[in-house]
N, C-alpha and C positions, 0 to 999 in steps of 0.2 A: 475683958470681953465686953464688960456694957460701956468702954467708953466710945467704941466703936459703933454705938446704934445712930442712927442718921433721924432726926426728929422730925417727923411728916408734918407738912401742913396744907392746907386746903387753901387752895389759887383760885376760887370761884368766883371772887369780886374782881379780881384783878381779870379775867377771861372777859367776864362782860363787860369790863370796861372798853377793853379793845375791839370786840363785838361791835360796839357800839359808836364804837369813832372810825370802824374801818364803813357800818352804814351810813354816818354823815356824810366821809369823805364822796362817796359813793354817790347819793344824794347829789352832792354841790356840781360833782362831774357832770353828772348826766342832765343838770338842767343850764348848767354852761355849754355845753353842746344844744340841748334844741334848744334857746337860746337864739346862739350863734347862726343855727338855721334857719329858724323863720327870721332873724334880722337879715341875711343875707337874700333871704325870698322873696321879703314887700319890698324891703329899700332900693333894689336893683328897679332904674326907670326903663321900660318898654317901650316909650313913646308912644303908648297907647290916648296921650289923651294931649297930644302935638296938634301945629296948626295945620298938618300936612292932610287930614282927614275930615278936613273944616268944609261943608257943603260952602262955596263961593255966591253961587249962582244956580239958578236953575232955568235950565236949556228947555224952551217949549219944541215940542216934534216941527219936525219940518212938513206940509202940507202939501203932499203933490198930485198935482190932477191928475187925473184919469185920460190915459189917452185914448184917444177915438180909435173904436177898432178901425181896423184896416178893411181897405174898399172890397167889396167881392166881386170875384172877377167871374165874370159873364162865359160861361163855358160855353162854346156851339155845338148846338147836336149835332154830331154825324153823320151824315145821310145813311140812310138804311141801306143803300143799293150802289150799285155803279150807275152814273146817269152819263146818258149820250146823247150828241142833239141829232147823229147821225150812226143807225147800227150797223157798225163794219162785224163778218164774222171772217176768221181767219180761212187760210187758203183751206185746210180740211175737213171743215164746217158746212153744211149748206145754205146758201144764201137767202135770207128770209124773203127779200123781194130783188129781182135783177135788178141792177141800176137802170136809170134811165136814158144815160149818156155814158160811153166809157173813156174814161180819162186817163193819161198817163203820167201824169202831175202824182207825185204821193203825199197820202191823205195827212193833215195834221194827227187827226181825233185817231184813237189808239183801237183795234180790234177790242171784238167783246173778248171775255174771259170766261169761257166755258165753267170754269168753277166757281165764278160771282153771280150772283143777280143784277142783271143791268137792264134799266129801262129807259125811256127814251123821253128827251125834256128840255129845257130851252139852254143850258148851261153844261159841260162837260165837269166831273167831279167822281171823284173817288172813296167809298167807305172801307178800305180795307178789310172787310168782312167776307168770311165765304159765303158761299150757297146755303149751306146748313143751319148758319145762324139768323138769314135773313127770308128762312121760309118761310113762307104766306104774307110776307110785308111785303106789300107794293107803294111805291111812293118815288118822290123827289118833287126840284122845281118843276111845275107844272108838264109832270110827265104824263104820257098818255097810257100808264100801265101795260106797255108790250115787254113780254120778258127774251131776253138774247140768252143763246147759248148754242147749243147745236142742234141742228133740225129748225124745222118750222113752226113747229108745236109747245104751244105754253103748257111749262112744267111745273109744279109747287110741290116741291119735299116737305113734307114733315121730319120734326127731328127724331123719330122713332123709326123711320123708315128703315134705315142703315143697319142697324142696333142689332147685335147678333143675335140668334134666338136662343132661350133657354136653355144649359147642356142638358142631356137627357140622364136620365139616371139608369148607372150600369148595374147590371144584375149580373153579378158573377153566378159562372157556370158551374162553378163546384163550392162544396162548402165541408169543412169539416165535422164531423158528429161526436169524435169519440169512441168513446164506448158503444156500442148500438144495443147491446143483450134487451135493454129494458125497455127501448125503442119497436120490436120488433111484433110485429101482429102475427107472424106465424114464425117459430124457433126450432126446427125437426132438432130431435137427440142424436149424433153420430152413434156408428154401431162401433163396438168393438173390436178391432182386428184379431183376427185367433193367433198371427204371430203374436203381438203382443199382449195376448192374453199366455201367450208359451214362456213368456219371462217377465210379467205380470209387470209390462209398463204402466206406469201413472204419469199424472202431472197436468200441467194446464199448457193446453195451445191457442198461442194467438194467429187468428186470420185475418190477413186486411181485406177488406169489400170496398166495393164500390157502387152502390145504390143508386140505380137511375131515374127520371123526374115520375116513372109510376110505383116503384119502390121495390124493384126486381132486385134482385142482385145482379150484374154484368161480368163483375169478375170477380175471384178471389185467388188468396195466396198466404200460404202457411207464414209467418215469420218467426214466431220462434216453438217450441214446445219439443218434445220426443218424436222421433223418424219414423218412426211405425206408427205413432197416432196423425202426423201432419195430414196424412190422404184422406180417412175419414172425414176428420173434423172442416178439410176444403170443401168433401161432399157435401156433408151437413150443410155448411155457408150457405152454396149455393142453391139453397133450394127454403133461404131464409125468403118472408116477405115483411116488406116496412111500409106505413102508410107515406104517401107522396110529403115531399117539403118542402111549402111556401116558402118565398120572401118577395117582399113588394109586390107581391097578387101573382108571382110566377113559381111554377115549379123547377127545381133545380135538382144535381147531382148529390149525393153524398158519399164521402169517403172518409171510414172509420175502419174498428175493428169489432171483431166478434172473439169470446174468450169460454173455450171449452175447458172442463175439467172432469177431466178420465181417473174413472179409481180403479186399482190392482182388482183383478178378477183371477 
């Protein structure tokens, strides 16, 4: 039986040996690799420092005048008016002065234009402007300031003349209230009906009114509450009083309601 015992020994040097050759190996790899990288990183050329990036020459700016602004062109003012050197008024018009000779030959120079200002002057010319824009201008080539249009009487609009007037402001004739109970300067209490005091109706009834500009009541009308209290509580209404109700310095209508509440008797 003891030839069979198996005689232990301790492998501890032999462990670090290899330990320690499998670190070398380790070691040698991993500085053969970066290494291999940075040699393949710097030695690859870019062309970063070629003749292609080589300042040649240097180009001074090109210097260019100024050009002259351009002419400015002379605008003519537009005569303010129609000018005629002769006032024709059309056939519906009346004639400022009769001619003095009557001629059958037709006239070059063109009728006045009821709706322009035109006056009289040594040249014929046209402002295309109305009357409106050329009120209180008088002028042209030595015109003698007569103004054409219809009649014989010189006219000058201002341009406010025409100009609609102010709308007025409306004052509606009724206006709603509401509620009135708390509105009301005189409030009678409704009497209790004796039918409905016989089956001891309650509840609240509503009356619509209609309040006229001194604060009368004009009409009134149950709309909802119990059938035997509706007649009272109408009575009641009408003989509410409300003070009058402005708006914009006027007195007007109101139409609201009044709200009675009747208890079991």
């Amino acid at each position: 039986m003891l030839d069979q015992l198996v005689e232990s020994k301790s492998n501890s040097k032999e462990n670090t040996r290899r330990s320690e050759f499998l670190v070398v190996v380790m070691v040698i790899v991993v500085s053969a690799l970066l290494g291999g990288w940075t040699y393949s990183l710097f030695a690859k050329d870019f062309n970063m420092g070629g003749d292609d990036l080589s300042l040649a020459q240097l180009v001074a700016p090109v210097i260019v005048d100024d050009e002259p602004p351009p002419p400015k062109i002379e605008q003519k003012e537009k005569p303010v008016a129609d000018t005629r050197t002769e006032l024709i008024q059309n056939m519906d018009q009346t004639p400022i002065k009769p001619p003095d000779t009557i001629s059958t030959v037709k006239s070059k120079i063109p009728p006045i234009d009821p709706n322009k200002l035109t006056i009289q002057g040594k040249s014929n010319s046209f402002s295309g402007q109305d009357l409106g824009a050329n009120a209180g201008r008088v002028g042209g080539e030595g015109g003698t300031g007569t103004l054409g249009g219809s009649g014989t009487e010189t006219v000058a609009k201002n341009e406010g003349d025409d100009a609609p007037p102010p709308p007025k402001k409306v004052v509606p004739k009724m206006v709603s209230g509401g509620v009135l109970n708390g509105k009301a300067t005189s409030l009678p209490k409704p009497a209790y009906p004796s039918a409905a005091k016989a089956i001891h109706a309650s509840g609240a009834v509503v009356v619509q009114v209609t309040i006229d500009e001194s604060g009368r009541v004009i009409s009134a009308s149950a709309v909802s509450g119990h059938p035997l209290l509706r007649a009272a509580a109408v009575s009641a209404a009408q003989g509410a009083r409300f003070s009058p109700t402005m708006l914009s310095g006027q007195a007007v209508k109101v139409s609201g309601v009044i709200t009675y509440n009747f208890s079991a008797q």
